[in-house]
C-alpha positions in Angstrom: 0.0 0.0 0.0 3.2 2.2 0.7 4.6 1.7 -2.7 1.1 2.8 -4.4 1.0 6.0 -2.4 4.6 6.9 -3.4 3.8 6.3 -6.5 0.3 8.3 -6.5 2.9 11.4 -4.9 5.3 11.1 -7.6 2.9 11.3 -10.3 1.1 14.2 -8.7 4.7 15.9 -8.4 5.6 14.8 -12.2 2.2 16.4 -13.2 2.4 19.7 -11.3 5.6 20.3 -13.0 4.4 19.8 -16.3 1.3 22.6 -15.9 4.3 25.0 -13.9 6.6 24.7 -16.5 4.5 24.1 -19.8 5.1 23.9 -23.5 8.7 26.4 -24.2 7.7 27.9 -27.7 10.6 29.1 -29.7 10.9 31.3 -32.8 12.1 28.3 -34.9 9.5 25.1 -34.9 11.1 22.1 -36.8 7.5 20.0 -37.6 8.1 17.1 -39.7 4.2 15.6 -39.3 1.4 17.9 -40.5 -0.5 20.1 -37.6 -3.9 21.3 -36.9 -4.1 25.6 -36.7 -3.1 28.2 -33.9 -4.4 27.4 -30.4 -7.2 29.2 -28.5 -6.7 33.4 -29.7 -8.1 36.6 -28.1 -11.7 36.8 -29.3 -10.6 40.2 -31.4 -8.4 38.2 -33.2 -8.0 38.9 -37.3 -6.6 37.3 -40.1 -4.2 38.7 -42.9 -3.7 35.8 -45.6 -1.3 36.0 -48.9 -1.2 33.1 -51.3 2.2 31.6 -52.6 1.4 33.0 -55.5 1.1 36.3 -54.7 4.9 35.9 -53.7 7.9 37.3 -56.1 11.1 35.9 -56.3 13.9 37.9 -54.4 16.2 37.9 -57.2 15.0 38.0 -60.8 17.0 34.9 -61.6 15.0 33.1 -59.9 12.9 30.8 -61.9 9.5 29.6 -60.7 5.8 28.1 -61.7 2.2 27.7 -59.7 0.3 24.8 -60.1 -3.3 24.4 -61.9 -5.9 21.9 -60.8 -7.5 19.0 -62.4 -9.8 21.5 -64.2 -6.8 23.5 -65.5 -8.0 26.1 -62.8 -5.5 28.3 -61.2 -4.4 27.5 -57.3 -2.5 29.5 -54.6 0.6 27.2 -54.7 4.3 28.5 -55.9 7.1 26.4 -56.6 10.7 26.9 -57.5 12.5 25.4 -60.5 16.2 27.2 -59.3 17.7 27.8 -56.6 16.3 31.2 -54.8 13.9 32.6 -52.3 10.6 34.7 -52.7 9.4 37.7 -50.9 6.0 39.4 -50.0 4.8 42.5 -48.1 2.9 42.2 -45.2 0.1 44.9 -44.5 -0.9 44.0 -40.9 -2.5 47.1 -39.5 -0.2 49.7 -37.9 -0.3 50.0 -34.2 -1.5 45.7 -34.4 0.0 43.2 -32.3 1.1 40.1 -34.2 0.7 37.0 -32.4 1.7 33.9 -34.9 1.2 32.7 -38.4 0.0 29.6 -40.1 2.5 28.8 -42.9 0.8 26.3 -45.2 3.5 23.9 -47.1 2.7 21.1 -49.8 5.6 18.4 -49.5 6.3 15.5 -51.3 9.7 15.3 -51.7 12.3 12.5 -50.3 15.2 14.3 -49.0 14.0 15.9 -45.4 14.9 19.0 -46.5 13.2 21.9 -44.6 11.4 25.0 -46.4 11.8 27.6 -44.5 9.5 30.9 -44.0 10.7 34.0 -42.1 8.5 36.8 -41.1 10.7 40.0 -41.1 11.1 43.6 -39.9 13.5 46.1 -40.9 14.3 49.8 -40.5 16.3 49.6 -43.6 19.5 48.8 -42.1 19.1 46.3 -39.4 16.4 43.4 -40.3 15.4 41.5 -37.6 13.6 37.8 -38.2 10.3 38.1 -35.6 9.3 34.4 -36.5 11.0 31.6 -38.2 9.5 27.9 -39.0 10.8 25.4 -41.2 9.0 22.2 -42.2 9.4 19.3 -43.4 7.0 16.3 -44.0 7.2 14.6 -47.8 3.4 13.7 -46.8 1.9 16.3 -48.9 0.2 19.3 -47.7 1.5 20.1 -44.5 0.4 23.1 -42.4 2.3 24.2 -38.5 1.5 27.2 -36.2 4.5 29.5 -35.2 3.8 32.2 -32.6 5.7 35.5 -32.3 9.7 35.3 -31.0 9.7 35.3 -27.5 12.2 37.6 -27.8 9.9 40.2 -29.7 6.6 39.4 -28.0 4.8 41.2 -27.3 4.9 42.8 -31.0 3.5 45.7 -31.6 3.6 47.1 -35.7 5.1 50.2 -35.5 5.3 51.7 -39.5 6.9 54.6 -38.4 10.5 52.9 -38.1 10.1 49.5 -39.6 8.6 47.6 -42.8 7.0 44.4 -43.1 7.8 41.6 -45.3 7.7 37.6 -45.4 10.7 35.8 -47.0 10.3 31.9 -47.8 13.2 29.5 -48.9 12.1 26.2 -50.6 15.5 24.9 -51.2 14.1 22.1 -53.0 14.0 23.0 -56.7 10.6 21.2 -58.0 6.9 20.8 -57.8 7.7 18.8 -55.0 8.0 21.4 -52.7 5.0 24.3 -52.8 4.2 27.1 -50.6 0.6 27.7 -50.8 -0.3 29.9 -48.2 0.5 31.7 -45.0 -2.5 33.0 -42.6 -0.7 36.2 -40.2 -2.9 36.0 -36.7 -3.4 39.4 -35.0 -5.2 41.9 -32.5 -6.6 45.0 -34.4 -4.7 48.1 -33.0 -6.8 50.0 -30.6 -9.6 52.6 -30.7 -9.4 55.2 -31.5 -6.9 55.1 -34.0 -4.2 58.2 -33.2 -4.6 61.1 -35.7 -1.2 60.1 -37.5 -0.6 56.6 -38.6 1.8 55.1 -41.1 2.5 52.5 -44.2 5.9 51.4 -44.5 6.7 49.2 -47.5 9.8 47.3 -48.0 11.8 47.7 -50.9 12.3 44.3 -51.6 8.8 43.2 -52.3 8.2 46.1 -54.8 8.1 44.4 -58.0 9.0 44.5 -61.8 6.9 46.7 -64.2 8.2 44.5 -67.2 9.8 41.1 -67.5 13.0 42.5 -69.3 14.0 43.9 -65.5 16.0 41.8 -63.5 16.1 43.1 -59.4 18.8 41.5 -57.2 18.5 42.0 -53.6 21.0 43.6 -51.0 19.9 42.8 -47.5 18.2 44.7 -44.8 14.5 44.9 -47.5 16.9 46.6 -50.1 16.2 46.2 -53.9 18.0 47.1 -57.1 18.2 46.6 -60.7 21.4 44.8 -62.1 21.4 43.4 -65.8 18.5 45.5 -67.6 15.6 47.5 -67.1 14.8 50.3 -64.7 11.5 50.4 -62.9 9.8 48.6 -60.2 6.6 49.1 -58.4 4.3 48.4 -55.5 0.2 48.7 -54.7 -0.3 51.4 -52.4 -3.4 50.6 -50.0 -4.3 53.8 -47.3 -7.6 53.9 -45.6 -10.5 55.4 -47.2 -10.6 58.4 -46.6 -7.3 59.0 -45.1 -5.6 62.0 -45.7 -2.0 61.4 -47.0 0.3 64.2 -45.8 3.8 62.9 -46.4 6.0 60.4 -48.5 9.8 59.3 -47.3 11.8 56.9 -49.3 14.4 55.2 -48.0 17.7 55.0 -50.3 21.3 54.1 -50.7 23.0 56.0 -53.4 26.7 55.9 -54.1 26.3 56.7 -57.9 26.1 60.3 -59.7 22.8 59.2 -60.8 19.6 59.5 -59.5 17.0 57.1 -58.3 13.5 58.5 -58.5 10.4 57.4 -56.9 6.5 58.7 -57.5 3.5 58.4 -56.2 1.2 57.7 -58.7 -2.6 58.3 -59.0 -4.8 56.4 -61.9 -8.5 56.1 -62.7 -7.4 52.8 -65.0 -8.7 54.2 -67.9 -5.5 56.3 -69.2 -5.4 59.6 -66.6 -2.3 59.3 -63.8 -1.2 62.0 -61.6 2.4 62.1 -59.9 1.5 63.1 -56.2 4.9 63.3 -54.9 8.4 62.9 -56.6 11.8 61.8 -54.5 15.1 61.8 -56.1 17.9 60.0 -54.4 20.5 61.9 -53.2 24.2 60.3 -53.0 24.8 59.1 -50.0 27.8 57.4 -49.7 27.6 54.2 -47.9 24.6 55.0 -45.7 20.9 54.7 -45.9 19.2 58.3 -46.2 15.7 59.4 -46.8 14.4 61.7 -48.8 10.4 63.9 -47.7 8.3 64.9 -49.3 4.9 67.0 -47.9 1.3 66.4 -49.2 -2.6 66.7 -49.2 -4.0 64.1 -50.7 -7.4 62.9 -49.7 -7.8 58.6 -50.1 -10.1 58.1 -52.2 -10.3 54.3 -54.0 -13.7 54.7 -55.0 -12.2 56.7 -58.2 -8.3 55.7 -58.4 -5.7 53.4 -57.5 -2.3 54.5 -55.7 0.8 53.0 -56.5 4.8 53.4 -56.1 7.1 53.5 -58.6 10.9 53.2 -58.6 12.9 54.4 -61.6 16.4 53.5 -61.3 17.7 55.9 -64.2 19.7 52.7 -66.1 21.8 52.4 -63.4 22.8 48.2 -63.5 24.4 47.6 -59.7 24.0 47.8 -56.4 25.5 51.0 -56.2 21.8 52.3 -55.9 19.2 50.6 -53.8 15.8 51.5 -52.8 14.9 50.0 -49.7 11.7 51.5 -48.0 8.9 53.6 -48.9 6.6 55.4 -45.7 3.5 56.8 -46.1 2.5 58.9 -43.4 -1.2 60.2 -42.9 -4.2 61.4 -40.4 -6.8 58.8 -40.1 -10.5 59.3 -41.0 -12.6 60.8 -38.2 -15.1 58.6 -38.7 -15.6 55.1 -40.0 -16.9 54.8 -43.3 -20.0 52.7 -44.8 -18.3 51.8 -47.6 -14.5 50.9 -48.5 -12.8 50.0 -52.1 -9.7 48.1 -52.8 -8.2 49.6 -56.5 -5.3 48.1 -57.3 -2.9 49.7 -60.7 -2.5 46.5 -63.3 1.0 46.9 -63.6 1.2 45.6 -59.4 0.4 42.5 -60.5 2.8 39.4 -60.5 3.0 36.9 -63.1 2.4 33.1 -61.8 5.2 31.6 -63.7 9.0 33.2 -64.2 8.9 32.8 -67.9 6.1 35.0 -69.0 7.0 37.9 -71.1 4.9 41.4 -69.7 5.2 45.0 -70.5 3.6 47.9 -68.8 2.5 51.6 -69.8 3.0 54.8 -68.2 -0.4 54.5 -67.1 0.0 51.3 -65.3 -1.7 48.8 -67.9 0.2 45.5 -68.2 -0.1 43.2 -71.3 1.1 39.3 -71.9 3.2 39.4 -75.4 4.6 35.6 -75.6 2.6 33.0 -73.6 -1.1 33.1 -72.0 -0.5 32.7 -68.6 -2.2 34.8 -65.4 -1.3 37.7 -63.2 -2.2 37.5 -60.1 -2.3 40.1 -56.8 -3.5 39.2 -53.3 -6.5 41.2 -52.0 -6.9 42.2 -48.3 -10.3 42.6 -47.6 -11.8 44.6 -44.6 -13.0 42.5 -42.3 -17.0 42.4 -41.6 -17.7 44.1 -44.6 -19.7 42.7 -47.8 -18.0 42.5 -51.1 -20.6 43.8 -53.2 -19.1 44.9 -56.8 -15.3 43.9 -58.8 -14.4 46.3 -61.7 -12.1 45.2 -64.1 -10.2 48.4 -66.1 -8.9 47.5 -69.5 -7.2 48.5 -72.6 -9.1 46.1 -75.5 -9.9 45.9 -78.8 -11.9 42.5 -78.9 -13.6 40.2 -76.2 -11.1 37.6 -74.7 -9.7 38.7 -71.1 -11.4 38.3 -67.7 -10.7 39.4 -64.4 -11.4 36.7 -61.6 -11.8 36.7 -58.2 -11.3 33.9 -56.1 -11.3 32.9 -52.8 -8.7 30.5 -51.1 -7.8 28.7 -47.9 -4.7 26.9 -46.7 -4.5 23.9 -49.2 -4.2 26.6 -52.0 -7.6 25.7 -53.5 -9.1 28.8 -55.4 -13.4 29.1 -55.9 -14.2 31.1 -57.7 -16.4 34.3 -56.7 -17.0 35.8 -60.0 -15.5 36.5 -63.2 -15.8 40.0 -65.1 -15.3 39.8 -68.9 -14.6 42.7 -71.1 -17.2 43.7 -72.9 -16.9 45.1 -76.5 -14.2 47.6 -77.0 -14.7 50.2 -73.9 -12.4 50.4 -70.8 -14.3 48.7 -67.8 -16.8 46.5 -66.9 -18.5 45.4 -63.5 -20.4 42.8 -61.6 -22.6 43.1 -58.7 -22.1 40.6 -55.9 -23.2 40.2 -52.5 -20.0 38.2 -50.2 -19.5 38.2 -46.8 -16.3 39.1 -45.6 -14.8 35.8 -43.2 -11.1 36.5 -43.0 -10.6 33.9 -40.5 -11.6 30.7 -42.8 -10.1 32.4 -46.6 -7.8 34.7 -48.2 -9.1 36.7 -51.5 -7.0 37.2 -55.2 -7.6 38.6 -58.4 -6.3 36.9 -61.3 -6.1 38.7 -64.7 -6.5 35.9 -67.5 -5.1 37.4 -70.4 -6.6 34.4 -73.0 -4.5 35.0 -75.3 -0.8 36.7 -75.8 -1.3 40.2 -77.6 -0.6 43.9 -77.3 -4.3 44.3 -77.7 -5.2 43.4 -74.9 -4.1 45.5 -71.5 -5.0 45.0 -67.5 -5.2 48.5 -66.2 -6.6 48.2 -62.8 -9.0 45.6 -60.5 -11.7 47.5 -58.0 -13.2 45.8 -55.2 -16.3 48.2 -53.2 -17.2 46.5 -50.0 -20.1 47.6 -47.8 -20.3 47.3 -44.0 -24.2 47.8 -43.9 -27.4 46.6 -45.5 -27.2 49.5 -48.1 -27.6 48.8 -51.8 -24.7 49.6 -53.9 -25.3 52.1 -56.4 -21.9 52.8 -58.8 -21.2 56.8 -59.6 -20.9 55.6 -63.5 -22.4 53.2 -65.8 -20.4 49.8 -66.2 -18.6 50.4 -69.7 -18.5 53.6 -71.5 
């Protein structure tokens, strides 16, 4: 009887240990079998998720495909066929705290090899890796929870200082290794917002505004063009109704000629504005900035905002880009309506080897294979998608604009599909879809249907509605 209550005391002793000590979670997770989601999250928990295909390569050398389904329908999955690493921006909320992400891998390969994925913050000259998980299965899709570093948790966004940006390295050089999809877990910053806030986006994940331009990267979220071409560009997305006020860009310059980068204002049907202009000044081996003041009132509804880089034919590190911050005064009050406008020439293609060219008015065009472009859409929360807009440069029937949405595995459904229609410059469907950022992520695909100069993608809108109200568009659907 002596030897059971020992026993009974050890295991009590064994057990309260366990519950005093608990699980140790690290930055890195090695998983090997597949895993179910995050644990239990605060109730005002939200979701930011970005397909593998809305990633870019690093490096334009880099050569990569996405995969199709059965049905020769496009999915969320990326896949390397060289050696390199991809890149995305991350547009959590400033002022949220980040508390883990889902990264969502398909493996099937033989040789244990981990694919790693890095969530990343950087003030241009020091980067620091907030969360790193690697995985490796070879039992197909294969999905792990990683919380924040405990060395950075609690971690609060703070755009004023430092950019965003997910970095993901397959190092497995076929379809057998896919990313295809990461889901970013976070608390909404608090009410009410302050009356400056920020954007901060990394110069890394801006990308190419024709396929002839091949980016390298230089550490820290820095970008620039080596071998041939000049421009690069990025999808600027402010609150509605913000009111932008400033624009820094973040460069290193140790050449006599100038890097350039614009803010850009288009309607998608041929009219841009340059909002703000920054040229580079030499700078010798540091990172400097360059301001520029502004009043500009958000407003989506009518055009899209974008970045864009010119590097002046300069082919070297010598100049590099590496941030862009917005800076601007919130809203005063919350709006019944939102819209999402994105410039064409954002768009990524989903394989490395399709030739694009873009316009100085943002359109984009496919000249040697029919392939997609693709862009991931982050959708306001609690709100109702009720109408997609596709802008275009045409002059027969053929392309559509698609939206889909998709979860983890990298399946896209489709939402609705918006066809040109005769030779105009837009078209539009209504639709009525609830907003559940907690079960799916949202893209656009542009399918060109067939390779030709004729046909251009000049911008994508997305209107949501957070009440009952009917929709009712400002102008008719194709004139």
């Amino acid at each position: 009887m002596s030897r059971i209550r020992a026993s009974f005391r050890l295991a009590i002793v064994l057990l309260a240990m366990l519950f005093l000590v608990g699980p140790v979670f690290v930055a890195r997770a090695h998983v090997s079998p597949a895993q179910t989601q995050a644990p239990a999250t605060p109730n005002d928990t939200q979701y930011l998720w970005i397909a593998g295909s809305s990633f870019q390569t690093r490096d334009s050398t880099t050569a990569f495909e996405t995969t199709r389904n059965v049905n020769n329908q496009p999915t969320g999955c990326i896949y390397a066929t060289s050696s390199g690493e991809f890149t995305a921006p991350v547009a959590v909320p400033n002022g949220a705290t980040i508390l883990g992400l889902d990264y969502y891998l398909y493996d099937t390969s033989t040789t244990q090899t981990k694919a790693e994925l890095t969530l990343n913050d950087s003030d241009m000259v020091t980067p620091r890796e907030l969360i790193t998980v690697e995985i490796s299965s070879s039992v197909g899709l294969t999905n792990t929870y990683a919380p924040m570093g405990a060395l950075y948790a609690p971690y609060v966004v703070n755009m004023q200082t430092r950019g965003l940006f997910l970095e993901w390295f397959p190092r497995v050089t076929n379809a057998a290794m896919q990313l295809c999809g990461v889901r970013i877990a976070y608390t909404a910053p608090a009410e009410p917002r302050p009356s400056t806030d920020y954007l901060f986006i990394v110069g890394s994940t801006l990308v190419n505004t024709n396929s002839s331009t091949e980016h390298g990267y230089a550490g820290a979220g820095c970008t620039f063009v080596k071998i041939n071409g000049r421009t690069l560009n990025a999808d600027v997305d402010l609150p509605q109704g913000s009111q932008l006020t400033a624009v820094r860009s973040y460069f290193r310059d140790v050449n006599n000629a100038d890097l350039t980068v614009k803010l850009i204002a288009s309607n998608g049907q041929g009219v841009t504005n340059t909002l703000a202009t920054l040229t580079s000044p030499v700078s010798n081996t540091a990172v400097v900035n360059a301001d520029q003041s502004l009043n500009y009132t958000v407003n989506e509804s009518s055009e899209s905002l974008s970045v864009l880089a010119d590097f002046g034919g300069v082919l070297s590190n010598q100049i590099r880009l590496c941030g862009v911050r917005f800076q601007y005064t919130n809203p005063s009050a919350k709006p019944t309506q939102d819209s999402r406008f994105i410039t064409g020439s954002t768009f990524v293609p989903r394989r490395s080897n399709v030739s694009y060219t873009s316009d100085a008015n943002g359109c984009v065009n496919v000249s040697n294979e029919v392939e997609d472009l693709t862009t991931n859409v982050t959708a306001p929360e609690g709100a109702k998608a009720a109408r997609v807009t596709f802008y275009y440069k045409n002059a027969a029937a053929g392309p559509t604009l698609n939206l889909y949405s998709f979860v983890g595995s990298g399946d896209f459904t489709s939402i609705t599909s918006v066809p040109v229609m005769g030779t105009g410059t837009q078209n539009a469907v209504n639709i009525n879809y609830p907003i559940e950022n907690a079960e799916k992520g949202f893209a656009l695909v542009w399918d060109a249907s067939s390779a030709s100069s004729e046909y251009a993608l000049c911008g994508a809108k997305i209107d949501f509605l957070y009440t009952q109200q009917v929709f009712l568009p400002a102008a008719m659907n194709n004139y």
